[in-house]
N, C-alpha and C positions, 0 to 999 in steps of 0.2 A: 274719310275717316271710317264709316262706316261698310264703306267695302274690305277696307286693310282689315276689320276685326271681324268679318266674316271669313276670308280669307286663312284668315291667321287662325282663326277656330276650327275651320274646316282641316286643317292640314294636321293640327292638333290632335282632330278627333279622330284620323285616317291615321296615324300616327300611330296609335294606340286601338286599330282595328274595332273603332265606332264608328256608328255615322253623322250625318252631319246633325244639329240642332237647328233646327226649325221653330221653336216656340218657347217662349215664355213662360212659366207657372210659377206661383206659389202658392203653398197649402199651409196651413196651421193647423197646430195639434196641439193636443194638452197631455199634459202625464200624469201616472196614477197617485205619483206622491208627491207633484208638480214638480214636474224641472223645466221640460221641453218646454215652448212653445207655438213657434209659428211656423208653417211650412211653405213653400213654394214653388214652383215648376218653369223651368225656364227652355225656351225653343230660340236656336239662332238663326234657321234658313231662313229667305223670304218670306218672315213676321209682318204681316199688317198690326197685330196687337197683339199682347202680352197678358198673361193673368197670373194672381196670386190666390192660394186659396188659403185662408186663415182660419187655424182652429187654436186652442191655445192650448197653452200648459198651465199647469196650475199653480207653480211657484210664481209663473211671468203673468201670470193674471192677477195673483195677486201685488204684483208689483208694478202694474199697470193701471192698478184699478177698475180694471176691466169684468164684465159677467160673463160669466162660465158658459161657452155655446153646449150644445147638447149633439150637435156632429158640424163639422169642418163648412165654413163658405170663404169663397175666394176675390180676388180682388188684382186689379193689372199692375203687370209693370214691362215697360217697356225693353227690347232685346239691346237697346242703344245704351242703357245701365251698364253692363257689362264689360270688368273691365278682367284681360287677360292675362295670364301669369307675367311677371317681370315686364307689363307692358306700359308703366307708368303712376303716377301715383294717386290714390283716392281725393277726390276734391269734394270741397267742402265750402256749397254756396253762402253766398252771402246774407244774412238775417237766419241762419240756418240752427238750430239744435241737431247735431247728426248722433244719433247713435247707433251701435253694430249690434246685429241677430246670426250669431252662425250657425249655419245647417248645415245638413247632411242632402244633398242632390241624385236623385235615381235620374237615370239616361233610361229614355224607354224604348224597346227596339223592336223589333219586327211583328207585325200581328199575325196571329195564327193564320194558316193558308187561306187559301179562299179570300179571307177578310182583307178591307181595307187601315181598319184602324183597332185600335182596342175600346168598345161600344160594349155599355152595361154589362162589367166583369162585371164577376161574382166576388163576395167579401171573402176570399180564403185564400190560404198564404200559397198552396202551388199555381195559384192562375197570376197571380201577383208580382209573383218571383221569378216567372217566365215570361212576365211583360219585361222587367229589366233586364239591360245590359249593360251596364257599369253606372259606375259614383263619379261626383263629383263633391269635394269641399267648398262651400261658398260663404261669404255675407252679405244678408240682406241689409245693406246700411239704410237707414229710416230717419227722415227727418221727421222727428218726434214732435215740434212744435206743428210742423203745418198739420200731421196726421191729428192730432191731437184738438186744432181747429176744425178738421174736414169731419171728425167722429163728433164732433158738439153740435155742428151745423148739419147733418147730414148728407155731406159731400162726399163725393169717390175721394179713396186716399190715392190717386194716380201720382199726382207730383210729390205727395210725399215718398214714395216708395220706385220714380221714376228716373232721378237726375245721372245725368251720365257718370260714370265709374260705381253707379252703387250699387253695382252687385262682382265684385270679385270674385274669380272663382281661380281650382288650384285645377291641376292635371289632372285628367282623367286614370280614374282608378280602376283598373278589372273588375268583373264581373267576383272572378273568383276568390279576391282579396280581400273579400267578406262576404264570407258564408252566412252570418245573420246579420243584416242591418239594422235590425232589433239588439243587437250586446253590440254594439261599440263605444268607443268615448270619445267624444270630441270636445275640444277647446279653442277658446281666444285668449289671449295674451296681450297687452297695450303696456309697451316701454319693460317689457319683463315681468311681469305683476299680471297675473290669474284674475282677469274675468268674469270669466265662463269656462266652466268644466264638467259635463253631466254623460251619466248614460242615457242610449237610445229605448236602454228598456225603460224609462219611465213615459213614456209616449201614450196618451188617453186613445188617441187615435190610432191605429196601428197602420201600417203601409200599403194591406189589404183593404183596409176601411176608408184609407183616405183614396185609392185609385179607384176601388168601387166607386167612392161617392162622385167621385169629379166626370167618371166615364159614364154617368148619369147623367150628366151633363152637356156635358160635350166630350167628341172622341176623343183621346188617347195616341198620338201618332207617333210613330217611326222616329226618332232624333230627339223628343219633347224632354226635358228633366224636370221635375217637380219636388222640389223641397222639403224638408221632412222635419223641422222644425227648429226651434233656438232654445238653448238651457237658459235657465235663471239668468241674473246677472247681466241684463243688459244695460250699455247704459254708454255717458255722453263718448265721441273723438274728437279732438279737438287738434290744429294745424303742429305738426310738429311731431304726433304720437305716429308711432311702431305698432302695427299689428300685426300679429304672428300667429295663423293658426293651426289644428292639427287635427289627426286621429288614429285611433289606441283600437287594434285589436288585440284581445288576447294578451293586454299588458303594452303591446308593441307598437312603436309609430310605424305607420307607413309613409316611406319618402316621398310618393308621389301626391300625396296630399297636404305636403305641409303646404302653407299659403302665406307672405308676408308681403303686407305693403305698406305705406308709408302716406296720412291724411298731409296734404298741402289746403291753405283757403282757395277760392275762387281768384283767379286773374283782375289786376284791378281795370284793366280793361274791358274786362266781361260787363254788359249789364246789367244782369240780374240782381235782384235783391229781393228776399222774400218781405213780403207785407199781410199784416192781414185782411184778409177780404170786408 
């Protein structure tokens, strides 16, 4: 399974003159009048692990209950999340609260010469905007009950943020099909019925600030996409719901970002059942 959606991604990304994804991310972010939320960065190639970085937004903070971070930290998820356009439908474990975050995904591509990676940018928008190479639409689906125990207890939210299909992602978008990834608009849709719909200018964090802070961290590589946050309005999917998402430049959808899949529960033959620890 997991080679077919390496595969299947790889050919994707050559497809649409990208390279491959190698890693996992995601980042959170907050917006200035809160919408955004949470961000994150995804690599497909030969992944041993996966990370998320989470900053928030301030609508989704406060609809989480959550405290306002003061710059972006992140958190794994694994590349086996991942589920590919029209490649089957979102499932939805057993003992499970799921609910859907959708972001905007930067593809990050080649480091300047010499360099191996992209290592302690600088916070400003042309070094920022020359690490990317194209978009991606994605949701980060979140089982909100186990995160919600792992944030009480002080646990990695890894399983929350890890189970296989949850992270759908649409077609890779050009580079050029969005001049600011700061003015766009993207939305969720469940069964027809709006969401989430925000722009990217509310973003506390900006795209500068979040890849400075991560390439602090750890490098930046060639393939990696990292997540750029969720509007307001998240909240449960449940077996049965239609989710359809999108995004609006300049008023306009673009086709190759629309995203719809369909939550199915877990197989009754699967064993899982979440518990609390």
């Amino acid at each position: 399974m997991r080679a077919s959606i390496d595969k299947r991604m790889h050919a994707l990304l050559r497809g649409h003159g990208a390279v491959q994804l190698s890693r996992l991310l995601g980042l959170g972010s907050t917006t200035q009048s809160g919408s955004l939320q949470s961000t994150s960065s995804v690599y497909w190639d030969d992944c041993n692990s996966d990370w998320t970085d989470f900053a928030i937004f301030s609508d989704h903070i406060t609809e989480l209950s959550s405290a306002r971070p003061s710059q972006p930290f992140f958190f794994l998820k694994p590349p086996s999340s991942i589920l590919l356009p029209a490649s089957g439908p979102l499932i939805r474990p057993k003992g499970v609260s799921l609910h859907h975050e959708i972001e905007l995904g930067l593809i990050i591509g080649p480091p300047p010469s010499g360099k191996s990676s992209w290592k302690n940018m600088p916070n400003d928008a042309s070094t920022a905007l020359s690490a990317v190479s194209g978009y991606l639409l994605t949701i980060d689906m979140t089982a909100r009950n186990v995160q919600n125990e792992a944030k009480k207890k002080g646990l990695p939210w890894s399983i929350a943020k890890g189970f296989d299909t949850f992270l759908p992602v649409s077609n890779v978008i050009a580079k050029e099909k969005i001049p600011d990834p700061h003015d766009i608009e993207i939305y969720l849709s469940i069964n027809g019925e709006d969401k989430q719909r925000d722009s990217t200018n509310l973003m506390l964090f900006n795209i500068p600030w979040m890849l400075s802070d991560i390439s602090q961290v750890m490098a930046l590589e060639e393939g990696d996409l990292v997540l750029t946050g969720t509007p307001k309005g998240v909240g449960p999917v449940v077996a049965g719901d239609k989710l359809k998402c999108g995004l609006l430049v300049g008023g306009k959808e673009l086709e190759e970002a629309r995203l719809e899949v369909e939550c199915v529960d877990q197989g009754a033959e699967e064993p899982y059942e979440y518990r609390e620890t």
